[in-house]
C-alpha positions as a Markdown table, in Angstrom:
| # | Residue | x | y | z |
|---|---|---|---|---|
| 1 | Unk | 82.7 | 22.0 | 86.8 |
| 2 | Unk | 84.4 | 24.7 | 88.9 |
| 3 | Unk | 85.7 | 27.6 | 86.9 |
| 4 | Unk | 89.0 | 28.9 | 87.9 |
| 5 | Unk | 89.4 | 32.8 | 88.6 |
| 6 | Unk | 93.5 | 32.8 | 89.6 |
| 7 | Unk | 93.9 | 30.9 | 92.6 |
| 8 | Unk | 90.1 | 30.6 | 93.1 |
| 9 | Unk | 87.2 | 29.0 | 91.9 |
| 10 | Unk | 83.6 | 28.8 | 92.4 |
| 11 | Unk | 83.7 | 25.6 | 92.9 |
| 12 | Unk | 85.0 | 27.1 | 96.6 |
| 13 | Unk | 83.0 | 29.7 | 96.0 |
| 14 | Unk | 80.2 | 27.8 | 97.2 |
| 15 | Unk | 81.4 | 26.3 | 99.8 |
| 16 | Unk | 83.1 | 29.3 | 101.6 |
| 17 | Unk | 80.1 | 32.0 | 100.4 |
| 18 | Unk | 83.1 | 33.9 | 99.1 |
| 19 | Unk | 86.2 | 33.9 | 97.0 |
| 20 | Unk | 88.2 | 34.7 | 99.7 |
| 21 | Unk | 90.2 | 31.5 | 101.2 |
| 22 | Unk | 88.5 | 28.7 | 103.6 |
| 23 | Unk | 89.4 | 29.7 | 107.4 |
| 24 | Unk | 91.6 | 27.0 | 108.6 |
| 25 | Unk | 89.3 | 24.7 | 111.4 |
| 26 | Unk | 89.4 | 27.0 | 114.8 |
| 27 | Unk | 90.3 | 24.9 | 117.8 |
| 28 | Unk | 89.7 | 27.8 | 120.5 |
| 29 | Unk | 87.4 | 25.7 | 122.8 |
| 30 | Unk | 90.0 | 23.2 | 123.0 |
| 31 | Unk | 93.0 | 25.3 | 123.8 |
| 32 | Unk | 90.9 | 27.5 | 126.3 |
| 33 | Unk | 89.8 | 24.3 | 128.1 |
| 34 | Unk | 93.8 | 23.3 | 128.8 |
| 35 | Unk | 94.6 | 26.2 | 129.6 |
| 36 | Unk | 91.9 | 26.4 | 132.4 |
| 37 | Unk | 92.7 | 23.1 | 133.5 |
| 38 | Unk | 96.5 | 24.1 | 134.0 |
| 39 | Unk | 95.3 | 27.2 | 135.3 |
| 40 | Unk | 93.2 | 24.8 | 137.8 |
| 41 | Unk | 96.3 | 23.1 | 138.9 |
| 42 | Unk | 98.7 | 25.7 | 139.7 |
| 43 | Unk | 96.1 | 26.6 | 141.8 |
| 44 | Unk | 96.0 | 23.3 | 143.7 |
| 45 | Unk | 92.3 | 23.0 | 142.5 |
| 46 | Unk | 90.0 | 20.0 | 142.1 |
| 47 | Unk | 87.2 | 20.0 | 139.7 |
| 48 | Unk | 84.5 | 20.1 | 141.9 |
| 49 | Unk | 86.8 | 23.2 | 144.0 |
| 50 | Unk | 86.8 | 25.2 | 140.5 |
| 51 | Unk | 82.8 | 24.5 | 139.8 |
| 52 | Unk | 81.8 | 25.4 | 143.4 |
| 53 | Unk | 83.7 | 28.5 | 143.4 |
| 54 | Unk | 82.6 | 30.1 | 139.8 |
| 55 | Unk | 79.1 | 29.1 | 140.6 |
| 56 | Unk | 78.8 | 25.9 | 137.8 |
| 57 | Unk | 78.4 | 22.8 | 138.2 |
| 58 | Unk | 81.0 | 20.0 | 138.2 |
| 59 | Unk | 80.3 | 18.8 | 134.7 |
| 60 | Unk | 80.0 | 21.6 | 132.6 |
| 61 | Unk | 83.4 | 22.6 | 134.0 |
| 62 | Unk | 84.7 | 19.0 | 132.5 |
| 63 | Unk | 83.2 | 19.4 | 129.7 |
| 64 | Unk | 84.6 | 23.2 | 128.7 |
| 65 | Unk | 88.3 | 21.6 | 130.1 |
| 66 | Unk | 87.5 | 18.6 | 127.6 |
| 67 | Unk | 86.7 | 21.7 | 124.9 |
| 68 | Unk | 83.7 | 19.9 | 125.0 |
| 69 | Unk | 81.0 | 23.2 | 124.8 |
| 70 | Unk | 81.8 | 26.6 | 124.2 |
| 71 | Unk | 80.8 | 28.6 | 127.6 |
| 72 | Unk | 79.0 | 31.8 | 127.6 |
| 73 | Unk | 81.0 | 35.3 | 128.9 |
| 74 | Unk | 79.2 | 34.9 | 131.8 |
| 75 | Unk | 80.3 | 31.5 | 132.9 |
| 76 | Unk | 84.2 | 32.4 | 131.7 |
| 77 | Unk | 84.3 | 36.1 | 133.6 |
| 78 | Unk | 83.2 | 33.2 | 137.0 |
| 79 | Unk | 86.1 | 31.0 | 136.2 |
| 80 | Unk | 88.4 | 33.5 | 135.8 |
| 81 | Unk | 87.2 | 35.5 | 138.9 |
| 82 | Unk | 87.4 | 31.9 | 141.0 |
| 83 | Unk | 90.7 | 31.4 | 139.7 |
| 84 | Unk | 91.9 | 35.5 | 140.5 |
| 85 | Unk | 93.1 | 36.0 | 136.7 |
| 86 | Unk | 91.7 | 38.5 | 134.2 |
| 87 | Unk | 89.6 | 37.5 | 131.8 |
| 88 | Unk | 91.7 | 37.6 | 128.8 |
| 89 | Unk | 94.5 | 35.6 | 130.2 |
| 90 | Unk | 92.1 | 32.7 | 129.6 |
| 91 | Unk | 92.8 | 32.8 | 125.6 |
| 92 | Unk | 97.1 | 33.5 | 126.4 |
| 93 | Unk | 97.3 | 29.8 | 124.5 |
| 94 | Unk | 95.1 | 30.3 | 121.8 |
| 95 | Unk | 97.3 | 32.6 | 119.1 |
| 96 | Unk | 94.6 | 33.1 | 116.6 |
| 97 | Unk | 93.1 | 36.2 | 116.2 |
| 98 | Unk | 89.3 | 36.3 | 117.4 |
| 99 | Unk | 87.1 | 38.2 | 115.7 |
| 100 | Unk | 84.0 | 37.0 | 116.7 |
| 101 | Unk | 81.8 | 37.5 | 120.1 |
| 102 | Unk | 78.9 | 35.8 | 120.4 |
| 103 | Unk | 76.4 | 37.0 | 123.7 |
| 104 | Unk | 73.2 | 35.2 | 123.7 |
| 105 | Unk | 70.3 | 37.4 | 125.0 |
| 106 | Unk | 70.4 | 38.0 | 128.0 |
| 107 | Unk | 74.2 | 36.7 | 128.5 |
| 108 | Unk | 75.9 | 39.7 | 128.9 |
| 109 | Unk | 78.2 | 40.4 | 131.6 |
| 110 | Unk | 77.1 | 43.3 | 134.7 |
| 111 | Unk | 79.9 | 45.5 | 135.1 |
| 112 | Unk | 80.2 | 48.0 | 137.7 |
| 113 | Unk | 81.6 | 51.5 | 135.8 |
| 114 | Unk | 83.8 | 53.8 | 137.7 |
| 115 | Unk | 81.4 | 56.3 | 138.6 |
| 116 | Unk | 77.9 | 54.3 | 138.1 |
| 117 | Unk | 75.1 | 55.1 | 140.5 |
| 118 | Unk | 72.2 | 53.9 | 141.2 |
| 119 | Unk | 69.5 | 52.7 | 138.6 |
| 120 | Unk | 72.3 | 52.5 | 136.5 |
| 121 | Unk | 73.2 | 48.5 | 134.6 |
| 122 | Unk | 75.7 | 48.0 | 132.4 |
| 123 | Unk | 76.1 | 44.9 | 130.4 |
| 124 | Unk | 79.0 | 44.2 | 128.0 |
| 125 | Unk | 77.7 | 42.7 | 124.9 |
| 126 | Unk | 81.1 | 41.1 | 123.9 |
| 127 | Unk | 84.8 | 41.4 | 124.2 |
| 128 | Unk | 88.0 | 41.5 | 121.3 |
| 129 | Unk | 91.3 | 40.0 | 123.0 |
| 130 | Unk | 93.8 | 41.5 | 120.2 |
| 131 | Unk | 94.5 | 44.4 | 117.7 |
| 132 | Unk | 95.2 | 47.9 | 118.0 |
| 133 | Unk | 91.5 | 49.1 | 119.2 |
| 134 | Unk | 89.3 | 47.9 | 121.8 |
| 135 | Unk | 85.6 | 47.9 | 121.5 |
| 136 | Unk | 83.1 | 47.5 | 124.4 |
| 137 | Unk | 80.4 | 47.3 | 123.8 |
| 138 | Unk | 77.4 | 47.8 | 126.2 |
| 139 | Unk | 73.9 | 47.6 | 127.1 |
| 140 | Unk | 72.7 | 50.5 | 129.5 |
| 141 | Unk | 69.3 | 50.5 | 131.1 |
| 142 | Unk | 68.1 | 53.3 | 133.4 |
| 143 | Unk | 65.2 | 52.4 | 135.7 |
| 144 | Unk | 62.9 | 55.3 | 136.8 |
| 145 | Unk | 64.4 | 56.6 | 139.7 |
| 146 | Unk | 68.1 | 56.2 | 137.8 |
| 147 | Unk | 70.3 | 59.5 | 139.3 |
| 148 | Unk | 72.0 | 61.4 | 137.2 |
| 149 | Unk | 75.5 | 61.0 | 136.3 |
| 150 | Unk | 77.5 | 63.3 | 133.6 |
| 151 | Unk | 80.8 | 62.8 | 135.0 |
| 152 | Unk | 82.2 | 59.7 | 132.8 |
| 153 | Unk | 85.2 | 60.9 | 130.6 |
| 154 | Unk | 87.7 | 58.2 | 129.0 |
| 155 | Unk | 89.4 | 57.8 | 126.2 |
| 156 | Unk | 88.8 | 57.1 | 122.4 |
| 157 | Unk | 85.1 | 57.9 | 120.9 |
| 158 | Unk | 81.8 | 57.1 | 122.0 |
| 159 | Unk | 78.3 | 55.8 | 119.9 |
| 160 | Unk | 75.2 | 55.8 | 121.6 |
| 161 | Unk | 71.7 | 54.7 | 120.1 |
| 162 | Unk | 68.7 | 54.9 | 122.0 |
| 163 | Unk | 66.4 | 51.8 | 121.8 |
| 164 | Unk | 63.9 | 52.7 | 124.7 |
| 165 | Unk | 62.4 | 55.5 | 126.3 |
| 166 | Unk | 64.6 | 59.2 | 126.3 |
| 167 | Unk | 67.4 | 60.7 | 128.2 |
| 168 | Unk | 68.9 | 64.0 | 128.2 |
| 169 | Unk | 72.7 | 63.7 | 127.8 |
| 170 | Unk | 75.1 | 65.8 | 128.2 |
| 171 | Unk | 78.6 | 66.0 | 126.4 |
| 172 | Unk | 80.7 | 68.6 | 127.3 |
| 173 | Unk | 78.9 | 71.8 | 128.0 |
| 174 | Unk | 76.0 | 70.6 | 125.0 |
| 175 | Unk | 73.0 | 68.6 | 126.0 |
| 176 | Unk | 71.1 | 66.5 | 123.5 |
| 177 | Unk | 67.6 | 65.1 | 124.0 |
| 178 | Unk | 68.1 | 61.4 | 122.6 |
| 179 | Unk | 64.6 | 59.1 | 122.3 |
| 180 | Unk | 64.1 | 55.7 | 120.9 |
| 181 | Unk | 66.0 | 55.7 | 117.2 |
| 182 | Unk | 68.2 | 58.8 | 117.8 |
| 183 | Unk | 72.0 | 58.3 | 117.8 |
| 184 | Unk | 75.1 | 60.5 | 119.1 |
| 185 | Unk | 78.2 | 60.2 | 118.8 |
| 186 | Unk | 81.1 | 62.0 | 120.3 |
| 187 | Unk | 84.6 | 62.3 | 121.5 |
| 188 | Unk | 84.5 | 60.5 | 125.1 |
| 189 | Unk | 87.7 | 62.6 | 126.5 |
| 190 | Unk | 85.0 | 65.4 | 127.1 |
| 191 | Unk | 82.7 | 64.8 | 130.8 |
| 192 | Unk | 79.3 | 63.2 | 129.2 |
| 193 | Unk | 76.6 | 61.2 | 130.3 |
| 194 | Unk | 72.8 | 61.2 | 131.3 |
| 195 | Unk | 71.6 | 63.8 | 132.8 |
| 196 | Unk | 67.7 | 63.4 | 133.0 |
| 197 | Unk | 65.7 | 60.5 | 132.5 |
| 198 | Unk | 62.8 | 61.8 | 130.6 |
| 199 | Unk | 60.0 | 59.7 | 131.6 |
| 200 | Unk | 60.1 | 56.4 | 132.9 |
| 201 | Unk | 62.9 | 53.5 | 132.6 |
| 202 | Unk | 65.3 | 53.9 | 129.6 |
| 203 | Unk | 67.8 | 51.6 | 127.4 |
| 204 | Unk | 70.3 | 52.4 | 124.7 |
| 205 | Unk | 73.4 | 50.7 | 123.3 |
| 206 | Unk | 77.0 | 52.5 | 123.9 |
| 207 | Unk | 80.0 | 51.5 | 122.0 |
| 208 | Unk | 83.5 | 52.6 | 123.4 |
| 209 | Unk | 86.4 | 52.4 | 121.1 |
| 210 | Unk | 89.8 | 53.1 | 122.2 |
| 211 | Unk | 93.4 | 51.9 | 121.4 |
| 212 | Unk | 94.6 | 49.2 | 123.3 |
| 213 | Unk | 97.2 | 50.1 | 125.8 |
């Protein structure tokens, strides 16, 4: 027998893990499948044109049009570079907030930072289409012969935590020796970055927060 609390119960309670409301059924791979196959169209694109341009094969593309499978960052950022639309535009038709990103390992997306050099990879770990704020969040590795680069400066506030190896980085006219466990975090509109690899490769996380707009 439930027990009512207001407009709750346990009874829901159990099912839900919380008192908090049931989350109406999300239909987002459904609605981002039509949209990609309209998207397709106005583009004058057959099936097999769309796979064979993002890199995918002929069938997965049916099936994610069908809203059969929900595709990875990876496989969306090809569709939507195929098709010459951002990324976001892909979820235009689907109006419910998404709060959830889900990046296997090893599914994030390379981006190519204004002002990256070389040894430098950036992966973004996930993406938020609405609100205020955006977050990015990314996975930097350094390889050994990584060159230095303290020139980044951008908007909104910065959190870095090392996971591997150590840098020196610099933020603003302080520098901070960071090794595996440490953490910084700063205001980004100051020039930061790494400035010496201190020993061999190196990886940390960096999350950039920033209002939208």
């Amino acid at each position: 027998m439930s027990k009512d609390y207001g407009e709750f119960s346990l009874e829901g309670a159990l099912d839900t893990g919380s008192l908090a409301p049931a989350a109406p059924e999300r239909e987002l791979e459904r609605a981002l499948g039509q949209h990609i196959r309209s998207l397709r169209r106005q583009h004058d694109l057959s099936i097999a044109d769309l796979a064979a341009a993002a890199g995918i094969s002929s069938g997965m593309l049916s099936k994610i049009e069908n809203g059969g499978i929900s595709p990875s960052l990876a496989t969306l950022q090809a569709i939507s570079a195929a098709l010459q639309v951002p990324l976001s535009s892909l979820f235009a038709s689907f109006e419910e907030r998404l709060d959830c990103s889900y990046v296997p390992a090893g599914g994030g997306v390379t981006i190519d930072r204004r002002g990256t050099k070389v040894g430098h990879i950036y992966q973004l770990l996930g993406h938020v289409l609405r609100g205020d704020m955006i977050v990015e969040p990314y996975l930097i590795e350094l390889s050994k012969d990584a060159m230095a680069y303290t020139g980044f400066q951008h908007a909104g506030i910065e959190f870095i935590y090392m996971l591997d190896g150590g840098v020196r980085y610099r933020h603003g006219t302080e520098s901070y020796q960071l090794n595996a466990g440490d953490s910084l975090l700063f205001d980004s509109g100051a020039l930061h970055g790494p400035e010496e690899l201190l020993g061999g490769e190196a990886r940390y996380l960096s999350i950039i927060v920033y209002p939208r707009g």
